[in-house]
N, C-alpha and C positions, 0 to 999 in steps of 0.2 A: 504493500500500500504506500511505503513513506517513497518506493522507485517510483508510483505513479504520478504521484504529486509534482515531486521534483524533477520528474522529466520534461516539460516542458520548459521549464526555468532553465534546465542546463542546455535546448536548446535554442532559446532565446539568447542566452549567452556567447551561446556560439556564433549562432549569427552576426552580434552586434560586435562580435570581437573580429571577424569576419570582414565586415564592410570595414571598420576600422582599421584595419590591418590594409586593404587598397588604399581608402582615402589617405594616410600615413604616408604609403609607398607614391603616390599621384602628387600630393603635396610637395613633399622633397624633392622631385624630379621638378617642378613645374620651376621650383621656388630656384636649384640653380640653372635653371635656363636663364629665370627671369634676371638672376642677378649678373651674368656672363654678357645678358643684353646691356645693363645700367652698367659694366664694366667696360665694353667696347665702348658705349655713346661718351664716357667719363675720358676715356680716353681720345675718342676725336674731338673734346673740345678744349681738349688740355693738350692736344697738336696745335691747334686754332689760335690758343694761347701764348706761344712760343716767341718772345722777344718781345712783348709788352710790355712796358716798364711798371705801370700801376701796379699789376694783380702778382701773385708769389707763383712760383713754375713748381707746378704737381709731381712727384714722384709717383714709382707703382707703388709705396707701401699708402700712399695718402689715398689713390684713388679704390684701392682696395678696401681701405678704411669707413671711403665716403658712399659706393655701392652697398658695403655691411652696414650702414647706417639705414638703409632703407628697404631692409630686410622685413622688417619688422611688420613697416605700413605695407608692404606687398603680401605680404602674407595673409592680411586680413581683406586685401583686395580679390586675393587668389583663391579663398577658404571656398566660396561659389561654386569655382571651377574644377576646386581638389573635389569636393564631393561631389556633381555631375559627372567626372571624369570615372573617378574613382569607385562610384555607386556603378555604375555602366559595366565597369570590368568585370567586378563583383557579379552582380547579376546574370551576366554575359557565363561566370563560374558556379554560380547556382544550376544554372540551366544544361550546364555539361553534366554536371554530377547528378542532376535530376534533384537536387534538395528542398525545391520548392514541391517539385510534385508532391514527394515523399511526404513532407509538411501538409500538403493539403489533403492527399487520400490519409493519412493519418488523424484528421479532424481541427486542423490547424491553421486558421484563416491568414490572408494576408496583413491582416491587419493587426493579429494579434504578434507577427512575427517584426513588422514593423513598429512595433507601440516603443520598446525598448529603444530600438534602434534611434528614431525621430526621437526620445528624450534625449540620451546620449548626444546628439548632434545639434540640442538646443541649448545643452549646456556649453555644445563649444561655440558655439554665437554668442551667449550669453558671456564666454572669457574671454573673446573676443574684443567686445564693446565694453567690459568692466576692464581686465588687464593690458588686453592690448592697444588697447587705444589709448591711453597715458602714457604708457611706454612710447609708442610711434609718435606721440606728439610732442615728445620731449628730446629724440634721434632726430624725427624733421628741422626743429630749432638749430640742432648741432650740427645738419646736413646744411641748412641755407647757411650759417655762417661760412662754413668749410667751402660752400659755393660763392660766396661773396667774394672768400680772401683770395681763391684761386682762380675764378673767371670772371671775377668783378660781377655787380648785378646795374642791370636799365630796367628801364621803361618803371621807374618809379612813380608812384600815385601823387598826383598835386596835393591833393589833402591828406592829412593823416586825422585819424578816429581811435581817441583815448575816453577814459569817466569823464574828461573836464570839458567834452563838446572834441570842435575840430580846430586843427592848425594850421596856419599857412604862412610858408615866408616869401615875401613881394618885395620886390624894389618899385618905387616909384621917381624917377629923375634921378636925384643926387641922395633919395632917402630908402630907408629899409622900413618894411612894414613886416610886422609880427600879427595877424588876426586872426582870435581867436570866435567862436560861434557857438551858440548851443543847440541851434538845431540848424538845418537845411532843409531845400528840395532840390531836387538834382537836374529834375526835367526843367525850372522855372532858373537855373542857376542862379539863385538866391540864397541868402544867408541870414539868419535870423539872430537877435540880441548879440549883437556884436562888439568885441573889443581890438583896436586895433592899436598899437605900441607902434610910435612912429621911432626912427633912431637914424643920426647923420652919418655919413662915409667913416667917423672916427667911432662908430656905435656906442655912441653918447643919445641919451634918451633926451625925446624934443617935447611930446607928449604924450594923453593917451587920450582917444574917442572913442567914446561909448554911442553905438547907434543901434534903433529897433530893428532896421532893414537892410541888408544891403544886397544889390542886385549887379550881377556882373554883367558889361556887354562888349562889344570888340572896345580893347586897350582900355576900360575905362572901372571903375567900380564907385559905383551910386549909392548913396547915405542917405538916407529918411531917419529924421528925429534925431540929431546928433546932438551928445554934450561930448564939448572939447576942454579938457584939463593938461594944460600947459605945465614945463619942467618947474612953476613959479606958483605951481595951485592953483591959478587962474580959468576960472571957469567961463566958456562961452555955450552959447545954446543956437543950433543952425535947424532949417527946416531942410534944406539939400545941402550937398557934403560932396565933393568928387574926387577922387584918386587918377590919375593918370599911369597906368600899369602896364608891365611888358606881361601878359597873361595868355594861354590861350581859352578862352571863353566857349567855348561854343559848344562845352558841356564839361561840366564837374564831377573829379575823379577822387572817391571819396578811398585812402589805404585802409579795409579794413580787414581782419583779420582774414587769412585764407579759412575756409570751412576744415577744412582738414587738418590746422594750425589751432585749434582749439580743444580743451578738453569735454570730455561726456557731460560728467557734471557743472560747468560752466557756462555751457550753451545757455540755457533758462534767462541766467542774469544778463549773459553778451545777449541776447536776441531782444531781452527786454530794454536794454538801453538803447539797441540799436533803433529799436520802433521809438522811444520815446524821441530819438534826435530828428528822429524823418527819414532815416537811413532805409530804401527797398530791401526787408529781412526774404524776400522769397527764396535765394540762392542756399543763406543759410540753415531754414529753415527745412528744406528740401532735404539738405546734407544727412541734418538731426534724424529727418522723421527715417529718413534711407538707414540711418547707421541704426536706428530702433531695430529695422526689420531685420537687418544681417540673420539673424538664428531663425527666421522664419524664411527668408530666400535659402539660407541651407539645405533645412528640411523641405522645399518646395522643390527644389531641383531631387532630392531623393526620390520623393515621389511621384514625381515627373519621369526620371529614367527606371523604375520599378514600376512603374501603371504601362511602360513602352516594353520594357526587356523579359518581366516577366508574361506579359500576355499569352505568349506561347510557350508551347513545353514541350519546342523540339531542341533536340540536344545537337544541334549543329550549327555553328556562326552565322546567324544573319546580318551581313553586313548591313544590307538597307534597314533591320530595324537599329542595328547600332546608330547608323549615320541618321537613322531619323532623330534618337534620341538625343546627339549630338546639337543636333540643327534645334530641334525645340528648343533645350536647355540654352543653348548661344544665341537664340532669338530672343527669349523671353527676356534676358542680359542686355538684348541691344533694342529691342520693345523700349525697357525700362527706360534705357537711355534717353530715346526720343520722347518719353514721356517727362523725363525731367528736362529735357530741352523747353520744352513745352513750357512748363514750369517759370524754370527762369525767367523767361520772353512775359511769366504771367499771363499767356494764351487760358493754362488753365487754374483751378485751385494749388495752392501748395501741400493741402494736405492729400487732394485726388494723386498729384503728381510724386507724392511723398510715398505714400501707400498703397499705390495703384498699382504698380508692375510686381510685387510681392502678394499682393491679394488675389491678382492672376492668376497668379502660378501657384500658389498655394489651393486653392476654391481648384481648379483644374484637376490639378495631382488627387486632391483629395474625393472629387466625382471619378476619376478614371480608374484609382484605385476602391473606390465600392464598388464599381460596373464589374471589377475583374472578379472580386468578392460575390459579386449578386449569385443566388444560387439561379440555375438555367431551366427553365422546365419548356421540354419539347412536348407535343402534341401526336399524339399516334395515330399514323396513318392508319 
C-alpha cells in the first residue's frame, strides 16, 4: 500500500528532474554562445577604439571581464528560450521512451504530470525577478562604467531626471544657465516652476529667477511670471522673461533611468515620481509589468511545446512538429515584442501591452493542454 501511494510522487519526481536536467543543459549552451557573441562585438569596438586619445585601450582580460558582466542580465533574458528549447528536447525524449504513454495508460493525466513540473519552473521566475535582477542591475552599472572608460559614451540626454525635478546646463551669450524644473511636458516642450542660476565666463553667480512657465522654441526660452533675485538680494518681478540659447528645441530629451537600470522593488516609487513630474511612464511601466510575468512566460512556453510535442505518441522524430513548436514559442516572443512596441508609441494600454503577450501564451498552453487531457468518446458505427 505505502508503494502505491508513493509511486506517483516518485514519478512526478522524475519527470521534473527530467525536464530540469535539459533546460540546465539548453541554458549553458545558449548562455556561452551568447557571451562569445558580446565577446566578438567587445572586441570590434575596442578595434574601432585604437589610437583615440580620450577613452583607455581595452585589453583581453578587461573585455572578458566586461562580456562576464553581462552574464547575469542574459541569463534572465534567455531563461524563455532555455525552457522552450529545452522542454522541446525533453519531450521530443518522452516520446522515444514512450513515458508519457506509459503515464497515461497507467491513469496518469497530463496534467497531473505537469502540476510539479510548472511549480518548479515558477519558482525559477520567481528567482529570477527576486535575485537576479539586483544582481544584473548592479553588473549593468559596472558594465556602463567599464563602457564609458573604454569606448567613451554619446548621444547623451539634454535633461537629466533626479527626486529634485530636472536639470539642465545652457549657455546663453557670454553666460551659463543652470535650470532646474519640477515638472515638464515633452510634446509642448515646456517646463514648469522653474529655477534658473545665471553665472558669468568666470562662474561667479549673477543671479537666480524663479518663473511658473517656461516654454522653449528655436534658440530662444520664454519666462511667464518671473521673480529675478540678483547677487545683491534684489528682487525684481517681470510678466515675460527671454533667454537667448544655443538649444536644440524641437523636442525635449528627458535622461531617465534605462528600465532595465532599475531595481524590482524601486520601480513603485521611480514610476511614481516619474508620473508626478509629467514624465511619459508607459516605457517603464511596460518593463515592470513584463518582468512580473517572466515565471508565467516560462511556464507558458512549457506548455506551449508539451500541448505540441506531446500530442502524438509516435516514437519517431517529427521534425515539423519540433519546428512547429519552435516557430510558436519564437512567435509568441516576437508577438510580444510588437505588442510592446505598440505600447510605447501608446497605440495601446500599458497594462494590455504589459500583460498581453504572457496571457496569450499562457490561456493557449493551458486550452491545448486540457484538449490533449479531454477524454475522446467515439460513436459506433
Amino acid at each position: 500500500m505505502p508503494f502505491i501511494n508513493n509511486h506517483p510522487t516518485i514519478i512526478y519526481i522524475y519527470f521534473t528532474k527530467d525536464l530540469f536536467k535539459f533546460f540546465i543543459l539548453t541554458l549553458i549552451s545558449i548562455i556561452i554562445f551568447v557571451f562569445f557573441i558580446d565577446l566578438i562585438e567587445l572586441f570590434r569596438r575596442s578595434s574601432n577604439k585604437v589610437g583615440i586619445a580620450h577613452v583607455y585601450q581595452a585589453n583581453f582580460v578587461d573585455l572578458i571581464g566586461m562580456a562576464s558582466l553581462k552574464i547575469v542580465g542574459n541569463i534572465q533574458k534567455i531563461l524563455p528560450f532555455a525552457a522552450l528549447i529545452g522542454s522541446i528536447a525533453c519531450f521530443n525524449h518522452w516520446r522515444k521512451k514512450n513515458y508519457y504513454v506509459i503515464s497515461k495508460t497507467s491513469g496518469i493525466s497530463l496534467w497531473k504530470i505537469l502540476s510539479p513540473i510548472l511549480v518548479c519552473f515558477f519558482c525559477v521566475g520567481l528567482f529570477s525577478i527576486i535575485a537576479l535582477n539586483p544582481f544584473s542591475t548592479l553588473l549593468n552599472k559596472k558594465y556602463e562604467t567599464l563602457e564609458t572608460l573604454f569606448f567613451g559614451k554619446a548621444n547623451f540626454k539634454q535633461l537629466s531626471f533626479d527626486t529634485k525635478g530636472f536639470w539642465i546646463k545652457q549657455s546663453s551669450g557670454q553666460k551659463y544657465l543652470i535650470i532646474n524644473a519640477n515638472k515638464i511636458d515633452e510634446k509642448l516642450n515646456t517646463l514648469f516652476n522653474l529655477n534658473i542660476f545665471v553665472y558669468d565666463q568666470d562662474k561667479t553667480f549673477l543671479k537666480r529667477i524663479g518663473a511658473q512657465i517656461g516654454k522653449f522654441t528655436p534658440e530662444k526660452l520664454i519666462l511667464n511670471d518671473v521673480k529675478l533675485i540678483d547677487k545683491n538680494s534684489k528682487i525684481s518681478n517681470f510678466k515675460n522673461y527671454t533667454f537667448l540659447i544655443d538649444f536644440d528645441t524641437s523636442r525635449l530629451n528627458v535622461a531617465t533611468k534605462k528600465p532595465d537600470k532599475i531595481f524590482l522593488l524601486d520601480y513603485p516609487n521611480y514610476l511614481i515620481k516619474m508620473n508626478t513630474y509629467g514624465l511619459n511612464i508607459s516605457k517603464h511601466l511596460i518593463h515592470f509589468f513584463k518582468l512580473i510575468c517572466q515565471p508565467f512566460l516560462i511556464i507558458s512556453m512549457i506548455l506551449l511545446s508539451a500541448s505540441l510535442m506531446l500530442r502524438s505518441s509516435e516514437r519517431k522524430v517529427e521534425f515539423g512538429i519540433v519546428s512547429l513548436s519552435l516557430v510558436v514559442g519564437f512567435s509568441l516572443y516576437f508577438i510580444g515584442d510588437f505588442i510592446f512596441a505598440l505600447g510605447f508609441s501608446e497605440k495601446i494600454p500599458p497594462l494590455l501591452a504589459g500583460f498581453g503577450p504572457t496571457l496569450i501564451g499562457l490561456f493557449s498552453g493551458c486550452y491545448l493542454i486540457s484538449d490533449i487531457d479531454e477524454i475522446k468518446y467515439f460513436k459506433k458505427k
